[in-house]
N, C-alpha and C positions, 0 to 999 in steps of 0.2 A: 510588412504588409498588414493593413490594417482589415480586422472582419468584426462584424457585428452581431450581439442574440438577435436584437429585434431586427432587421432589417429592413422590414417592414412600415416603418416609422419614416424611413427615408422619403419614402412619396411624400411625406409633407412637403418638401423643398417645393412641392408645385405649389404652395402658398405664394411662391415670388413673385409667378406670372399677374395672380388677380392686385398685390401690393405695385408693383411696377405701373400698373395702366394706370390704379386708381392716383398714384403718387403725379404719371404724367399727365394727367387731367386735371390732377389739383394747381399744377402749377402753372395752369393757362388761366386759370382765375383767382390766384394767387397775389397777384401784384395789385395794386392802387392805382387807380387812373385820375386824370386829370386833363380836360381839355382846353387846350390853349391854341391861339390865334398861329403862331412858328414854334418852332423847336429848334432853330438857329444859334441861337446862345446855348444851346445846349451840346452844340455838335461838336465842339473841342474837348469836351469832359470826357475823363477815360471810365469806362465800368468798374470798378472798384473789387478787389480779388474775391473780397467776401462774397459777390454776387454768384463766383463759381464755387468757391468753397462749402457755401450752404449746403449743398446734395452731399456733402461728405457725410452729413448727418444722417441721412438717409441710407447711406450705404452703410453704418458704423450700424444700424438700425436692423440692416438685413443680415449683416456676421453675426451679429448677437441672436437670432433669432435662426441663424444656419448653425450655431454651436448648440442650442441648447437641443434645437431636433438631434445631432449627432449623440450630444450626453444622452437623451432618452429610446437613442437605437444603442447606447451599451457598446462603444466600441471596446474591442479587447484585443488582447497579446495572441496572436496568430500561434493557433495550435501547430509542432511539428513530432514528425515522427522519424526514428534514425532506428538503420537496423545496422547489429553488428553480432560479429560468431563470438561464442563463449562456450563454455563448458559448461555443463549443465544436465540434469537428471530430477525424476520422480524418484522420491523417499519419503518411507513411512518409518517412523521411530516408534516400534514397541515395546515399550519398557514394564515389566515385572513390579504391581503394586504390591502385592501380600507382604504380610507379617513378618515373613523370613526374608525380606527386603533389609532388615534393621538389624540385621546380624553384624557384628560390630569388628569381622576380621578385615575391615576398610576403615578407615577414619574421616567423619566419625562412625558413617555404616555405610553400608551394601548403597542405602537407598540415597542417601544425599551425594555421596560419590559419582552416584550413575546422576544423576542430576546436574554436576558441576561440569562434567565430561559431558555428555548430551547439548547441555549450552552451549558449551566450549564448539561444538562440532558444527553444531545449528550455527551459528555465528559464522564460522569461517565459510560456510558453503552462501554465498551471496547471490548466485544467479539462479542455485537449484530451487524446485517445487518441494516441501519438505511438510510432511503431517503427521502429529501426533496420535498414536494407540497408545492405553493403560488397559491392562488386564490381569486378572486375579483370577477369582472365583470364575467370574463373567470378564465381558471385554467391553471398552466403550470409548469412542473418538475424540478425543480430546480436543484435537485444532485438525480439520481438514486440510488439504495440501493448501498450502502457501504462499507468496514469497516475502511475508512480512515478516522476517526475522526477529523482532521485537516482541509483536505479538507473540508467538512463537517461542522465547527463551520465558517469556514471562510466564507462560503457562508450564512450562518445565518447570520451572524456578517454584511454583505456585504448586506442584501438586503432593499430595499428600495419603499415608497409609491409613487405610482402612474406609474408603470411600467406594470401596467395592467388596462383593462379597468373600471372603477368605479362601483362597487354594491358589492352584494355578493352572488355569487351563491353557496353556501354551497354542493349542490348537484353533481356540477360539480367536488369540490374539492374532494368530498367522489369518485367520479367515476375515477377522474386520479389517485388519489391514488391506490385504487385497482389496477387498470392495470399494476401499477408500482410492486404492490408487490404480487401479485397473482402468479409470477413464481417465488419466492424464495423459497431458502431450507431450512427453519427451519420450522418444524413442527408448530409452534405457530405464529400468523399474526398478526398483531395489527396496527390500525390505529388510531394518538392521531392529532383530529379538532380542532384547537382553532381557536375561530370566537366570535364576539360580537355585532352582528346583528340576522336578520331575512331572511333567502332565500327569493330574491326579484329578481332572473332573473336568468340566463342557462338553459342549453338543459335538464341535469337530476334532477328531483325531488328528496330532500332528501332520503323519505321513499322511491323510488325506491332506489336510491343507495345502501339506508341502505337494503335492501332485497336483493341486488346482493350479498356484504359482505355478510349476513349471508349464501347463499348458497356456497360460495367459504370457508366457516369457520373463515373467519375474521372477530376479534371483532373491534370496535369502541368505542374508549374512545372520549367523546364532554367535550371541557371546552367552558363555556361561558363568557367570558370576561369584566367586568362592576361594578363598584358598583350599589349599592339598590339607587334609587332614580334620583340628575341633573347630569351631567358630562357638563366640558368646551369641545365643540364638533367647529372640526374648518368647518364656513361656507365660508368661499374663500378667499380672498388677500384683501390688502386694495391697496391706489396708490403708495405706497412703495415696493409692491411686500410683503409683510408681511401678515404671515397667524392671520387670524381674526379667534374669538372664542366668543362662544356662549353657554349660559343656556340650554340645552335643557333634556327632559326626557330620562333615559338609559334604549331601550327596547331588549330585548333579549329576542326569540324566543324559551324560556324553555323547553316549550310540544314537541316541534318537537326534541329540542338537545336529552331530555331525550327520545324519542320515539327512536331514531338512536341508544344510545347506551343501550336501552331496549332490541332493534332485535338483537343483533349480540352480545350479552352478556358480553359489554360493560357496562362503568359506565358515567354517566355523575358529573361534577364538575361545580362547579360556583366561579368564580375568582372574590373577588370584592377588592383584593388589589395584590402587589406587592410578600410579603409575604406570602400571602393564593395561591395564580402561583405558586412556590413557593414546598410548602407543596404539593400540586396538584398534580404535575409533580413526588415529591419523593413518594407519595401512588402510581402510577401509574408504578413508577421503583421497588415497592415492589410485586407487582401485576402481573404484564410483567415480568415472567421469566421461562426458560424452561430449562431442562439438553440436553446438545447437547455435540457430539463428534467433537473436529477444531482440524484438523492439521496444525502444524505449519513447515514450510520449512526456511533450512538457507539459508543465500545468498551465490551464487557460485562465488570465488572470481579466478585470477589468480594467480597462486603460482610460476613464474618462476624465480624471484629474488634470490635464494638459487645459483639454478644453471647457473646463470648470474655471480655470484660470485667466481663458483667455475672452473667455464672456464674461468675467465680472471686469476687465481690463475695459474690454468695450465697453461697457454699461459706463465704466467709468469717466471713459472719454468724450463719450457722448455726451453728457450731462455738462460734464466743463465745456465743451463746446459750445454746446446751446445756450448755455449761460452765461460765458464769457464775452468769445470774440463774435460768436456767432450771434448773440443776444438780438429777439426783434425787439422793436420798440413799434409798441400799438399806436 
């Protein structure tokens, strides 16, 4: 089915009416006369086909002049919409930028790990609404929910330590998140923390956060990010501008992670390698899933190419007509 932007344009076609009279008026003084005594010698002569074929002209005259009004109403590819159930859910990914990100008991570290696995995760989830948080020091939205998954991996892919202020307010991220995802439409909410530290600065306290989520019905899933035991933890640059690394104890904030996704009926995980992220993230994509109705919409393209083709046909015909078989001679 064919629809058009302008449609508007279509009342031209009333141009036909005032072409029609002036064309059937033309042809009552069209012809040559001649008066003569009989027309008896004449009455055996047949009319000759070009006499009717002439108006073919005419009409080849009004197609071309009915395609070109259609090409400038813009016909196009008939919008459709298809609804089908799928699975599907609101997620916010807030991922731990500080310094102690780069702790190097992952390979290559803490931070590019949680990077390659967060892609990995965004990618497989294709129907869900999915937005990025990064928080440190402070917190700040990285991609709003989604469902451009492209966009989306590219910004993972794309971010970078020390772009926010140094610590880790755990409590701030739980709070931008929310706000981010607190107006989306899917019934099911989920917000996945990963951090490998301990809240040591911002405005909101974890357990408050985690108490907002549970009354807005969002759960919180906490990874904690670390092996058991030293990690090479980097403590600042040397005079080469190279980051220096050091021995130090890997403490993560367990009782509080698992207090956050105790309240909001969450699970907490504990990442101490690559692989175990990993597995984490696919328990967590088995876990996180809802039946939801998505409509899908095709793209509305312009369709006028057809009838670009078939007016320059007429034009074409026309012409050889007229100057051919149909040729007058003055």
């Amino acid at each position: 089915m064919i629809q058009f932007a302008n449609p508007n344009f279509l009342w031209l076609f009333l141009i036909y009416v005032p072409l029609i009279v002036w064309y059937v008026l033309k042809q009552r003084t069209a012809d040559a006369t001649l008066t003569v005594s009989t027309t008896s010698p004449f009455a055996a002569m047949r009319t000759s086909w070009k006499y009717y074929l002439r108006h073919v002209v005419f009409v080849l005259r009004l197609a071309a002049i009915g395609c070109l009004i259609i090409i400038i109403s813009r016909p196009q590819t008939h919008d459709s919409w298809s609804t089908s159930e799928t699975e599907g859910t609101d997620i916010i990914v807030s991922i731990d930028v500080s310094t102690s990100m780069l702790a190097q008991d992952f390979k290559p570290n803490r931070f590019e790990a949680a990077k390659d696995v967060a892609a990995q995760f965004v990618s497989g989830r294709e129907t869900d609404n999915i937005g990025l948080v990064i928080f440190a020091g402070e917190s700040f939205t990285q991609v709003p929910l989604t469902t451009d998954k492209a966009v989306l991996v590219n910004y993972i892919q794309d971010m970078k330590i020390g772009v926010l202020e140094d610590g880790t307010a755990i409590g701030d991220g739980i709070a931008t998140a929310i706000n981010r995802i607190k107006d989306g439409k899917a019934k099911s909410k989920s917000i996945i923390l990963l951090t490998d530290g301990s809240n040591n600065t911002g405005v909101v306290a974890p357990l408050t956060a985690a108490e907002i989520a549970k009354r807005m019905g969002i759960k919180i899933y906490t990874i904690g990010v670390g092996k058991n035991g030293e990690a090479l933890f980097p403590v600042g640059t040397n005079f080469y501008g190279k980051m220096e690394y050091q021995k130090l104890p890997v403490v993560i904030d367990e009782p509080t992670l698992k207090s956050i996704a105790t309240a909001t009926g969450g699970k907490y995980f504990r990442a101490t390698n690559k692989h175990v992220l990993k597995q984490v993230f696919n328990e967590i994509d088995t876990l996180e899933k809802t039946r939801m109705d998505v409509r899908n919409f095709s793209h509305t393209e312009d369709d006028y190419m057809p009838w670009a083709y078939l007016l320059l046909a007429l034009v074409v015909v026309e012409m050889l007509a007229r100057y051919t078989v149909l040729r007058n001679i003055p």
